[in-house]
FIZABA-839929 format. One record per residue (C-alpha): residue in one letter; chain; x, y, z. Coordinates in steps of 0.1 Angstrom, whole numbers, plus 2048, in hexadecimal, padded with zeros to 3 digits. Each point is the difference from the previous one (the first is absolute). Example, Ala and Ser with C-alpha at 12.3 -4.5 7.8 and 13.67 -1.06 7.14 Angstrom:
2
+------+------+-----+-----+-----+
! gugu ! pase !  xx !  yy !  zz !
+------+------+-----+-----+-----+
!    a !    A ! 87B ! 7D3 ! 84E !
!    s !    A ! 80E ! 822 ! 7F9 !
+------+------+-----+-----+-----+
//
This chain:
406
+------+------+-----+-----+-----+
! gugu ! pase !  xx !  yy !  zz !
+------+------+-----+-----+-----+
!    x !    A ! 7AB ! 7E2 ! 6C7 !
!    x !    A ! 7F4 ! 7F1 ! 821 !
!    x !    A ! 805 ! 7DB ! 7EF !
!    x !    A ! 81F ! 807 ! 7F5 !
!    x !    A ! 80D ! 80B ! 821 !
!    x !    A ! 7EB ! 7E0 ! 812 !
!    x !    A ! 813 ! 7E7 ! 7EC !
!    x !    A ! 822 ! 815 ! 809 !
!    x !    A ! 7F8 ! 7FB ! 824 !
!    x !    A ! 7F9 ! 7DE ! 7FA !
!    x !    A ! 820 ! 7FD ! 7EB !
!    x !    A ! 815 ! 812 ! 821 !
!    x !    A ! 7F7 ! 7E8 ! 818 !
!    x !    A ! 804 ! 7E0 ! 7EB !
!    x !    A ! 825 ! 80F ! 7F8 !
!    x !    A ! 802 ! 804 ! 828 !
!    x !    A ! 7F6 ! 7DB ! 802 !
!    x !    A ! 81D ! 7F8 ! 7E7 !
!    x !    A ! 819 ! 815 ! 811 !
!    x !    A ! 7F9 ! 7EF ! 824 !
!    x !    A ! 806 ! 7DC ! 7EB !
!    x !    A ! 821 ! 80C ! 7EF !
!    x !    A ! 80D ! 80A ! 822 !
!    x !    A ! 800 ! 825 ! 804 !
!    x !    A ! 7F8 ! 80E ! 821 !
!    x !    A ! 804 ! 81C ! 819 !
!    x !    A ! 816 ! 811 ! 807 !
!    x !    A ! 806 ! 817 ! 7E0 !
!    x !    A ! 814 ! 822 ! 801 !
!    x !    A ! 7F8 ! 81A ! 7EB !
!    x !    A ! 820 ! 80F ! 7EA !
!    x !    A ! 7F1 ! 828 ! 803 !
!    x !    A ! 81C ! 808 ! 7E2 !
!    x !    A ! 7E5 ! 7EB ! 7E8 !
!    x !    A ! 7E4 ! 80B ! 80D !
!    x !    A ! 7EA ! 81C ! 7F6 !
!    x !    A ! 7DF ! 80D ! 7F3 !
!    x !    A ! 800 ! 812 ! 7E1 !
!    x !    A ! 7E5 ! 813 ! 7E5 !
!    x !    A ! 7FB ! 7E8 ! 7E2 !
!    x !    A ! 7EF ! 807 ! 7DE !
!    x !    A ! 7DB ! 80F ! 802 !
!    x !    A ! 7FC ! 809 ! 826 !
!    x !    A ! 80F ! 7DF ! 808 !
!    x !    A ! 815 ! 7FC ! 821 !
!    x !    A ! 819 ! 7E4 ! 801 !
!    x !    A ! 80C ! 7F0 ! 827 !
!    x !    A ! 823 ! 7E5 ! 7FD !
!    x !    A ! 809 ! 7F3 ! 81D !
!    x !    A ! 820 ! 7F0 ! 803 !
!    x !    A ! 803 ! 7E2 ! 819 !
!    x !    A ! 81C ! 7EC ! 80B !
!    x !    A ! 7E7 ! 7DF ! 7F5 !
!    x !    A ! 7E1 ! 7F1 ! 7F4 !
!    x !    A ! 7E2 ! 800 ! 81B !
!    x !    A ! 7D9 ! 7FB ! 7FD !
!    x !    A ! 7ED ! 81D ! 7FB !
!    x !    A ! 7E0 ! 814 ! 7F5 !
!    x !    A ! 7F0 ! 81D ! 7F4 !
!    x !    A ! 7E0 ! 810 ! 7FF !
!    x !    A ! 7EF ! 821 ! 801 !
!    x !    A ! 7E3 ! 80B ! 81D !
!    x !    A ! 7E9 ! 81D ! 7FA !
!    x !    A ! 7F4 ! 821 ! 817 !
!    x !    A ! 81D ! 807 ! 800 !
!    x !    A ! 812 ! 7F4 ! 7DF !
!    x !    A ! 81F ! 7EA ! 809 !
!    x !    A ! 813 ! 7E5 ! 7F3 !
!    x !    A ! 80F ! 7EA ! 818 !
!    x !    A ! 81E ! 7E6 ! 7FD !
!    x !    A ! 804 ! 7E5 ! 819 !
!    x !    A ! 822 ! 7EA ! 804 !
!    x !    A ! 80B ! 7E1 ! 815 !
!    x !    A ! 813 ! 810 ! 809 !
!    x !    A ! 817 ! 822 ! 7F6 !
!    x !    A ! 81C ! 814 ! 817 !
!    x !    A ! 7F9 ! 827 ! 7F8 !
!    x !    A ! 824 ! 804 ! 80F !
!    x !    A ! 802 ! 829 ! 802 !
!    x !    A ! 7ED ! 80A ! 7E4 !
!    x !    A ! 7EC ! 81B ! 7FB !
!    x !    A ! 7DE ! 808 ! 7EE !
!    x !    A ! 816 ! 820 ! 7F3 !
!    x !    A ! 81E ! 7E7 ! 7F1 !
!    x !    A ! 7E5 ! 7F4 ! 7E6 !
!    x !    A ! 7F6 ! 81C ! 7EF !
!    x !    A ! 7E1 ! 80B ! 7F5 !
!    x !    A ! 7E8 ! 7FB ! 7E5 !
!    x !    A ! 7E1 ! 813 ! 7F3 !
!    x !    A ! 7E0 ! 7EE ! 812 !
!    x !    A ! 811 ! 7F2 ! 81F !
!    x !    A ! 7FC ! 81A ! 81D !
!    x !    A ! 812 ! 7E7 ! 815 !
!    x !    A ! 810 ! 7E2 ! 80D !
!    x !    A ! 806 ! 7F1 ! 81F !
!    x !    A ! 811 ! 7DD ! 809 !
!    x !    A ! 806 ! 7E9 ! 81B !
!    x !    A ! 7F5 ! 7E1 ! 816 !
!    x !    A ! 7DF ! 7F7 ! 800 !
!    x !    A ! 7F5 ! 7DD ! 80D !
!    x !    A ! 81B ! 7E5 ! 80E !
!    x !    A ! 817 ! 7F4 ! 7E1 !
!    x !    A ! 7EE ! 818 ! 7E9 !
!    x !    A ! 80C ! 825 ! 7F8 !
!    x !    A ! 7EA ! 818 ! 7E9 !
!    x !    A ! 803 ! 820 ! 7ED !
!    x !    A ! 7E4 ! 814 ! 7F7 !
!    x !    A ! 7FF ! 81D ! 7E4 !
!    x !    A ! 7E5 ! 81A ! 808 !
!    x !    A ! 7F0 ! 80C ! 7DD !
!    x !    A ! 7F9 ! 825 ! 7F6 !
!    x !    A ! 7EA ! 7EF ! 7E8 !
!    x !    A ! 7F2 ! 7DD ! 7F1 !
!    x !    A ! 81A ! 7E9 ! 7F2 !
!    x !    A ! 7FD ! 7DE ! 7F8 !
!    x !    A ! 820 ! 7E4 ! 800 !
!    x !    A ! 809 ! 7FC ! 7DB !
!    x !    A ! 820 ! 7EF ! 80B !
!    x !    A ! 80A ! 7E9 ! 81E !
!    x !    A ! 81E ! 7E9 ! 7FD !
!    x !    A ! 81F ! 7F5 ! 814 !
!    x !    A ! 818 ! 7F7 ! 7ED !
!    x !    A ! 81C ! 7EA ! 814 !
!    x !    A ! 825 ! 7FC ! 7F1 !
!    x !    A ! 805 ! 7D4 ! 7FD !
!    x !    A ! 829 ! 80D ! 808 !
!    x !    A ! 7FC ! 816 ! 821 !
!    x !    A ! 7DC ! 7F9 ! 80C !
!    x !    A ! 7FD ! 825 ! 801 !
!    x !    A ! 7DD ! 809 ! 7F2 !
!    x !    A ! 7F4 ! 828 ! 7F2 !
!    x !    A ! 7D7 ! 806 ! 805 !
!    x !    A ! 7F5 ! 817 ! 7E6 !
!    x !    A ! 7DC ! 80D ! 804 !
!    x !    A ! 7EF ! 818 ! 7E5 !
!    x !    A ! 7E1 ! 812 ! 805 !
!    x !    A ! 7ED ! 813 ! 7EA !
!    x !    A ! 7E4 ! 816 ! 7FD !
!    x !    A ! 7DF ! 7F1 ! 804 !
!    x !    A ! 7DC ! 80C ! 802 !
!    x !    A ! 7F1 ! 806 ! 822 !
!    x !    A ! 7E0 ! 7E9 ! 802 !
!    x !    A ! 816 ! 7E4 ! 7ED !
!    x !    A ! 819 ! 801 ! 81F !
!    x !    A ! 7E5 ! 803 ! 81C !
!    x !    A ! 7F5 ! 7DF ! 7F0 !
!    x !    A ! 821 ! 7ED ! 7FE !
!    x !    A ! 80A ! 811 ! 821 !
!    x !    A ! 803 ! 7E6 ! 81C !
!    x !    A ! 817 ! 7E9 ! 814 !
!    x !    A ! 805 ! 7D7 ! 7F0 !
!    x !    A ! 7FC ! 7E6 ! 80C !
!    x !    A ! 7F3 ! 809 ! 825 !
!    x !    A ! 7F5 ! 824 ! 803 !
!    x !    A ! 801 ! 7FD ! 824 !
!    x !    A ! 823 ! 7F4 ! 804 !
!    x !    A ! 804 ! 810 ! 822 !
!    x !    A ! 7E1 ! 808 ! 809 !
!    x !    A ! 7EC ! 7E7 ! 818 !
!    x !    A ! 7DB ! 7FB ! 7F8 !
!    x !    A ! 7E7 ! 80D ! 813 !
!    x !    A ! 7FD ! 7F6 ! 821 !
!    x !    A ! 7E4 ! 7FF ! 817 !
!    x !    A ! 808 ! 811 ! 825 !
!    x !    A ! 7FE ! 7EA ! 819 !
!    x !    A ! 803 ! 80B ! 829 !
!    x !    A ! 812 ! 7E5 ! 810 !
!    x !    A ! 80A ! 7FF ! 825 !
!    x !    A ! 820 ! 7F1 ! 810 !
!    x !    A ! 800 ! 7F3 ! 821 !
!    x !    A ! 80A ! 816 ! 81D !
!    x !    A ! 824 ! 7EA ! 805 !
!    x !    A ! 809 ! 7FF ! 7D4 !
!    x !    A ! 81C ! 815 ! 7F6 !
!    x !    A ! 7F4 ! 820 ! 7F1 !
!    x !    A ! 803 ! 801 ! 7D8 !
!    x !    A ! 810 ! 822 ! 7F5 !
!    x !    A ! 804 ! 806 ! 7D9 !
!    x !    A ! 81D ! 818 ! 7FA !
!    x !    A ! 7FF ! 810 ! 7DC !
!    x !    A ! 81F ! 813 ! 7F5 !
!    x !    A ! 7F1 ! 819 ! 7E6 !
!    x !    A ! 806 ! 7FF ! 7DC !
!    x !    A ! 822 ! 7EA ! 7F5 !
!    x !    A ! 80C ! 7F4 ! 7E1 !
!    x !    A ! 7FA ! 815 ! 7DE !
!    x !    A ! 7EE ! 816 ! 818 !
!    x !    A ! 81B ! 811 ! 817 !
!    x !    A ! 7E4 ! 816 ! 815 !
!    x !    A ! 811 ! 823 ! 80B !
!    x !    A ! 826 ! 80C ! 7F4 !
!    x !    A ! 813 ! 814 ! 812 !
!    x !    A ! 829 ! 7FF ! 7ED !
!    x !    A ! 80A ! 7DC ! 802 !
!    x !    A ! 7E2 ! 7FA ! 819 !
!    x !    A ! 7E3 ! 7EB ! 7F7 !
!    x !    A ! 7E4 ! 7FC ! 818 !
!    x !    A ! 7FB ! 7DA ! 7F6 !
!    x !    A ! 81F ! 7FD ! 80B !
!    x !    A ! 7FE ! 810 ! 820 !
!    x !    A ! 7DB ! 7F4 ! 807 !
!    x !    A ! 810 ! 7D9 ! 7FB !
!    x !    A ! 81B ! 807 ! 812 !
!    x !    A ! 7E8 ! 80F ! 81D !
!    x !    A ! 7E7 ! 7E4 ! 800 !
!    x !    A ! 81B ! 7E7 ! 809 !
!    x !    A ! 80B ! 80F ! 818 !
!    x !    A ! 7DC ! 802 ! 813 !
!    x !    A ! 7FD ! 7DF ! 7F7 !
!    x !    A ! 81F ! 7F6 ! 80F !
!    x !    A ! 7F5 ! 81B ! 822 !
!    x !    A ! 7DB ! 7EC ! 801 !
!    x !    A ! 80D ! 7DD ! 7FE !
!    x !    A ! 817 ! 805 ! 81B !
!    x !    A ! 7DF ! 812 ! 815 !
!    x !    A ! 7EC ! 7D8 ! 7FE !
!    x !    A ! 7E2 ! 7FE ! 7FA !
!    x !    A ! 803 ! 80E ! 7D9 !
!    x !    A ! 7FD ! 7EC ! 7E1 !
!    x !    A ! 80E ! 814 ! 7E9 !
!    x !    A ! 7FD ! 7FF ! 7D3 !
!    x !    A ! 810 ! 817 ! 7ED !
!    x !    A ! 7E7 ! 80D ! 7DD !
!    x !    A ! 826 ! 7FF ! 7F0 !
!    x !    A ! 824 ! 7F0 ! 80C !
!    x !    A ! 811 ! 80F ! 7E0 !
!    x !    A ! 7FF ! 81A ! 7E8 !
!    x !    A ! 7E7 ! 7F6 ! 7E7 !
!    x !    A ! 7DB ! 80F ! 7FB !
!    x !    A ! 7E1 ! 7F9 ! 810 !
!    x !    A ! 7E0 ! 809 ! 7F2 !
!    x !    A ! 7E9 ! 815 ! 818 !
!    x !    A ! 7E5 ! 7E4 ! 803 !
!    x !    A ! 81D ! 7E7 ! 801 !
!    x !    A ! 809 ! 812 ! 824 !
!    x !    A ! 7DB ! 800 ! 80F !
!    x !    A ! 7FA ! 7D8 ! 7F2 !
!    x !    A ! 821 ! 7F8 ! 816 !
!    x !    A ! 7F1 ! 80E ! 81D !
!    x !    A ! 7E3 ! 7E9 ! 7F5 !
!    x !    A ! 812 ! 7DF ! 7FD !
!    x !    A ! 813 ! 804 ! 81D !
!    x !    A ! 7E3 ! 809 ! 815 !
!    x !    A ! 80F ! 821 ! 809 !
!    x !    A ! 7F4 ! 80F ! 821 !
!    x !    A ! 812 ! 820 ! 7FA !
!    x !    A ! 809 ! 80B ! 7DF !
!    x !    A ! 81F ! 81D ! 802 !
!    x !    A ! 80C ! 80F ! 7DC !
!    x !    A ! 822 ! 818 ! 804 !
!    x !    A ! 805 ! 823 ! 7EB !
!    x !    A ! 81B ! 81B ! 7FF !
!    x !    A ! 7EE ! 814 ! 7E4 !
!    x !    A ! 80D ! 824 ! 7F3 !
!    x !    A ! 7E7 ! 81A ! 800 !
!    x !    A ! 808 ! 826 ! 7F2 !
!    x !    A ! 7E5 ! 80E ! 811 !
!    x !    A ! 7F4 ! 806 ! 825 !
!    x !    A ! 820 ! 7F7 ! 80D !
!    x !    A ! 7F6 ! 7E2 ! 80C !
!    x !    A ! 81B ! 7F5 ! 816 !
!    x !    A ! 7FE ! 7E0 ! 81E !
!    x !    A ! 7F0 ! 7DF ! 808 !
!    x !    A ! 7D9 ! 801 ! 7F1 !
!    x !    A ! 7E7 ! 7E7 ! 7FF !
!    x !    A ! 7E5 ! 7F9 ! 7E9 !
!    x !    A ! 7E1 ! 7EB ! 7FE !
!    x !    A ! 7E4 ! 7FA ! 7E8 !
!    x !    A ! 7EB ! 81A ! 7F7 !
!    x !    A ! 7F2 ! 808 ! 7E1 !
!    x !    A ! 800 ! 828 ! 804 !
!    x !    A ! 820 ! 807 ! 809 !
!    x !    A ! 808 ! 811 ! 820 !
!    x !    A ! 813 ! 820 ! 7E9 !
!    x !    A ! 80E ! 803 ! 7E0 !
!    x !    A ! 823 ! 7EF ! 807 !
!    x !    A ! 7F3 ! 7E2 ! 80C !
!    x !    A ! 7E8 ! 7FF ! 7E3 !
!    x !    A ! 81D ! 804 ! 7E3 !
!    x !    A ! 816 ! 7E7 ! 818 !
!    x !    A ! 7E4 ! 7E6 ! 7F8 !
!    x !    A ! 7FC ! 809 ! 7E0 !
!    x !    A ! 826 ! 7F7 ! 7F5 !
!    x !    A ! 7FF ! 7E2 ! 817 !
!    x !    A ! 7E4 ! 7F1 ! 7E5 !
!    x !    A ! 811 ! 80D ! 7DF !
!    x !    A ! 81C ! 7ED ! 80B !
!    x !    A ! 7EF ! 7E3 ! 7FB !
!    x !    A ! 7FB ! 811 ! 7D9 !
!    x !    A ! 825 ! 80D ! 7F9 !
!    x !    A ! 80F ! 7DA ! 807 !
!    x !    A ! 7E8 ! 7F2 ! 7E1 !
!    x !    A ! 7E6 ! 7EF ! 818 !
!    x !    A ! 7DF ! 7F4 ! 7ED !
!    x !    A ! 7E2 ! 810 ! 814 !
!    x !    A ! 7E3 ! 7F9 ! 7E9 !
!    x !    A ! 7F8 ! 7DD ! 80C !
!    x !    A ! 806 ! 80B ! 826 !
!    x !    A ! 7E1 ! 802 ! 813 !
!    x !    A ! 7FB ! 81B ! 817 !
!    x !    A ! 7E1 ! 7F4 ! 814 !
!    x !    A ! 7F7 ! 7E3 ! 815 !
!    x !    A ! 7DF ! 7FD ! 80D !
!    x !    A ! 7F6 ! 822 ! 811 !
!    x !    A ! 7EF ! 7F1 ! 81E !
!    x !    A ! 816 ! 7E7 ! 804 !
!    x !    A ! 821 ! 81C ! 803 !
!    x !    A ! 7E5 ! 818 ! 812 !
!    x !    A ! 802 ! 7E7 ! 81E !
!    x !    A ! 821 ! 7F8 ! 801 !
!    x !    A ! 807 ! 823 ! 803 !
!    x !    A ! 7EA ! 808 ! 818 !
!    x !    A ! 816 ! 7EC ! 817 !
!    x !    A ! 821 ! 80C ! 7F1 !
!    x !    A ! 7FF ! 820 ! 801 !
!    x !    A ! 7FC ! 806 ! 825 !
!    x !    A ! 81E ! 7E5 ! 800 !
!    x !    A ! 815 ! 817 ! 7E7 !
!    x !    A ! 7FA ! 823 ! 814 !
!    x !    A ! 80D ! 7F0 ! 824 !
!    x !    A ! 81E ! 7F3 ! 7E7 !
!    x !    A ! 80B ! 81E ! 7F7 !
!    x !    A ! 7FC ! 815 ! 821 !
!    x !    A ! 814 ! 7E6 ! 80D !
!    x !    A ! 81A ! 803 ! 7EA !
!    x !    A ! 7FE ! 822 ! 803 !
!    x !    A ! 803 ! 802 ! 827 !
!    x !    A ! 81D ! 7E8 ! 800 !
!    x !    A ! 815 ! 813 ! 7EB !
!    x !    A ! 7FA ! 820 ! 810 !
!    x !    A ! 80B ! 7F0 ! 822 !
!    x !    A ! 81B ! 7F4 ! 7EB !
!    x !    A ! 810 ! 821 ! 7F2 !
!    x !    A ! 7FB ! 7FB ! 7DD !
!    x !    A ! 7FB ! 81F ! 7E7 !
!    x !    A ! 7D7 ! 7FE ! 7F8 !
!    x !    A ! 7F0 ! 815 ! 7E8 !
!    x !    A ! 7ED ! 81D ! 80E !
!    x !    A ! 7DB ! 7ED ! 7F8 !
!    x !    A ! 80E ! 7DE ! 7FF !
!    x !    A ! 7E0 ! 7F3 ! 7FA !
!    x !    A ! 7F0 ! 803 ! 7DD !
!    x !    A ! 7E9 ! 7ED ! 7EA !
!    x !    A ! 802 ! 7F5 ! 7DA !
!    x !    A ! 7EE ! 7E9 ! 7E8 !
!    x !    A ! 825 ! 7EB ! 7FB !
!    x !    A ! 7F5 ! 7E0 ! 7F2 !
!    x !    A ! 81C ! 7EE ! 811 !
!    x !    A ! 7EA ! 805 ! 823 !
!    x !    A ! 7E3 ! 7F1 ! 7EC !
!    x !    A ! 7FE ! 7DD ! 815 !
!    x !    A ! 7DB ! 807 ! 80D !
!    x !    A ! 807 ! 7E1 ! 81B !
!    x !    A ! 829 ! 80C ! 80D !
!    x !    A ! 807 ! 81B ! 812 !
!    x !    A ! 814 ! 818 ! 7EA !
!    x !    A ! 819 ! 81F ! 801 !
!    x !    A ! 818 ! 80F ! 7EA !
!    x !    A ! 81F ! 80F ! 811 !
!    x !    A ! 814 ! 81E ! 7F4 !
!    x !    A ! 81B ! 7FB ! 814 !
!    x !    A ! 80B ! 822 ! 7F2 !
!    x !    A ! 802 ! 814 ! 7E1 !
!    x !    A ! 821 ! 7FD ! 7E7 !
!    x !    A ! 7F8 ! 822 ! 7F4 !
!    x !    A ! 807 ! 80A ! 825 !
!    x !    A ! 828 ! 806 ! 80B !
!    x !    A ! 7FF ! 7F9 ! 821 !
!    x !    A ! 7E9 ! 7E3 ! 7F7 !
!    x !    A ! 818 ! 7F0 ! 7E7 !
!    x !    A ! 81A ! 7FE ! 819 !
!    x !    A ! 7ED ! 7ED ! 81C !
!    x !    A ! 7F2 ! 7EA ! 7E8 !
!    x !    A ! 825 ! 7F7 ! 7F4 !
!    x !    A ! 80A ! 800 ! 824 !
!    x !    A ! 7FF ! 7D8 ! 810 !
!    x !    A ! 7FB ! 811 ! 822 !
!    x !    A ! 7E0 ! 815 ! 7F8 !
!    x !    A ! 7F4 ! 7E3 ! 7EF !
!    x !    A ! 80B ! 7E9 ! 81C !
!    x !    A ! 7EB ! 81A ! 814 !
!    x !    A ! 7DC ! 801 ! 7E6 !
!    x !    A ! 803 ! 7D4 ! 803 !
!    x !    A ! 7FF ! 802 ! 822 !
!    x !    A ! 7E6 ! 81A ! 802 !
!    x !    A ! 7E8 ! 7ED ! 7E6 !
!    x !    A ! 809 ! 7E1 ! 812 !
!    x !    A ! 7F3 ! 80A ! 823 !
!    x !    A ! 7DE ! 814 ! 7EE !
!    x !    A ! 7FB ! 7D8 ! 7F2 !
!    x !    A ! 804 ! 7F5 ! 823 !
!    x !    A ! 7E8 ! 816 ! 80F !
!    x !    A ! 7E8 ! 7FC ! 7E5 !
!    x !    A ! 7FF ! 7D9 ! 7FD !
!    x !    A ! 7FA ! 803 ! 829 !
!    x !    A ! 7E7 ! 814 ! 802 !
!    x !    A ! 7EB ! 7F1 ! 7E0 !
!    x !    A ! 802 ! 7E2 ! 813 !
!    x !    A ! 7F1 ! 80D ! 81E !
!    x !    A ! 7E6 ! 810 ! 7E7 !
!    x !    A ! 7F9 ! 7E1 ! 7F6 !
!    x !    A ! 7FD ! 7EF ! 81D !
!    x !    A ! 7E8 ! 818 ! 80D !
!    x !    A ! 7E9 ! 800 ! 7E1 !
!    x !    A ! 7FD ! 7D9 ! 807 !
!    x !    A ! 7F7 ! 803 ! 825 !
+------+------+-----+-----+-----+
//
């Protein structure tokens, strides 16, 4: 079984090389009155896509959990819906949408194992308009554990392993702050109606970016420009290549329980300070999972000593960070949570050698929260409070560090 599905892989991405000579490219719509997933004959569920033309694409299934994922260069989803498709025995779910630049993805969550018996787009000479049709059957559990695995380049956007380095700017260099809109792409974070927090959280990032530029004395990177995905580690590595000095990531998450409500800021920790901040990091990492990332080649540990040390610098770094924050935007006004400071083991704070926080800037599950955070003046209000907490941070770690070398 796993060597027929190997040379199927193989098979997809030659036909991908084909399809990129023969001219088809991005950007395909998908026609939602042909498309559908369906039960087929003995436990097998059938997917047809309908698209407006031929593009390059792939498939393949990961394990822990079971999923099949589809990548294509690229496809509009337009309004569909995971409902509009139907159902079939042995898929629990689907969800679709961007993933990297030029590259959407779909990915099929599986109640059970299922190999692909069938993958084929078929692509009309007369109208260019191609239909993907994509079978899968029934298959025995150790058999797709062993074919289970992403082609071609299982880490396709996860960095490799990096080894921290602490790096000093001089006192007069423009400080480096990497702002990281959470989640984006086929991962739209919180809902709230028509609300999306990836959308809010972009929206929200440029706008501090925009606040601190105009502030001097900021270089500022965005972890994303655009809706697409970005991997967990593919968010710490940025801060990495950029040689981040602060590293910023931006949540509006819905919680049910507590009533969490206002501003709240987390760093790393890996007992969490309570039981919300705990399942908060928790469904930070399976998001990583639900948009079909490949995790069994990532490595979670660098040398111990080596991220032992450069956190023994950090973290003292991190802590005045956060109260800074924290004091500026209590001068400022803003709504803060009641304990606006917690802890959590998210792995998107994991840089041992940046300074790290995760922001709530306030809860979607929350009314009154939902509003400001849809509101350009309250936002208008958090950038400038963020903004001078930066200020008075980057100030008084310079005189820190002036001291230390006196």
């Amino acid at each position: 079984m796993s060597r027929i599905f190997l040379t199927l892989v193989l098979g997809l991405w030659a036909c991908m090389a084909t399809a990129q000579d023969a001219g088809f490219s991005a950007l395909a719509r998908l026609d939602k009155a042909s498309s559908n997933l369906s039960e087929g004959w003995r436990g097998a569920a059938e997917l047809r896509l309908g698209l407006s033309q031929g593009v390059p694409w792939r498939v393949f299934t990961l394990d822990a959990p079971r999923r099949v994922v589809l990548d294509f260069k690229e496809v509009d989803w337009g309004d569909l819906q995971a409902a509009d498709l139907g159902v079939a025995e042995g898929v629990s779910a689907v969800r679709f949408g961007a993933y990297r630049p030029g590259w959407s993805r779909m990915v099929l969550d599986l109640e059970r194992a299922m190999v692909v018996d069938t993958a084929e787009m078929a692509v009309d000479v007369g109208t260019g308009g191609a239909t993907l049709t994509l079978v899968l059957s029934p298959a025995d559990t150790l058999e797709f554990a062993k074919a289970a695995g992403a082609p071609h380049d299982p880490r396709w956007d996860l960095p490799e392993p990096a080894t921290p380095e602490i790096s000093r700017a001089e006192d007069w260099a423009e400080t480096i702050i990497v702002i990281d809109p959470g989640h984006g792409g086929i991962d739209p974070g919180a809902e709230r109606g028509d609300v999306q927090e990836k959308t809010l959280m972009l929206m929200f990032a440029r706008e501090l970016r925009d606040v601190l530029r105009r502030a001097g004395g900021f270089e500022v990177v965005l972890t994303r420009d655009e809706d697409v995905f970005v991997s967990l580690e593919g968010r710490v590595a940025m801060a990495h290549q950029h040689q981040a000095d602060v590293f910023v990531s931006l949540h509006a998450d819905s919680l049910s329980q507590g009533n969490a409500k206002g501003a709240t800021f987390y760093t790393l920790s890996e007992e969490a300070s309570d039981a919300a901040s705990a399942l908060l990091a928790e469904r930070h990492d399976r998001a990583d999972i639900l948009s079909g990332v490949d995790l069994s080649g990532a490595d979670d540990e660098v040398t111990d000593v080596l991220l032992d040390l450069a956190r023994m610098e950090t973290e003292p770094r991190t802590e005045t960070l956060v109260h800074s924050l924290v004091d500026a935007l209590k001068e400022g006004g803003v709504r803060l949570n009641r304990k606006p400071l917690r802890e959590a083991a998210f792995s998107v704070l994991k840089a041992a050698d940046v300074p790290s926080v995760l922001v709530e800037l306030g809860f979607m599950s929350d009314q009154q929260d939902l509003a400001n955070l849809t509101d350009p003046g309250w936002r208008a209000a958090m950038a400038a409070g963020l903004r001078d907490g930066l200020l008075a941070w980057v100030a008084e770690d310079k005189a820190t560090r002036a001291l230390v070398r006196q």
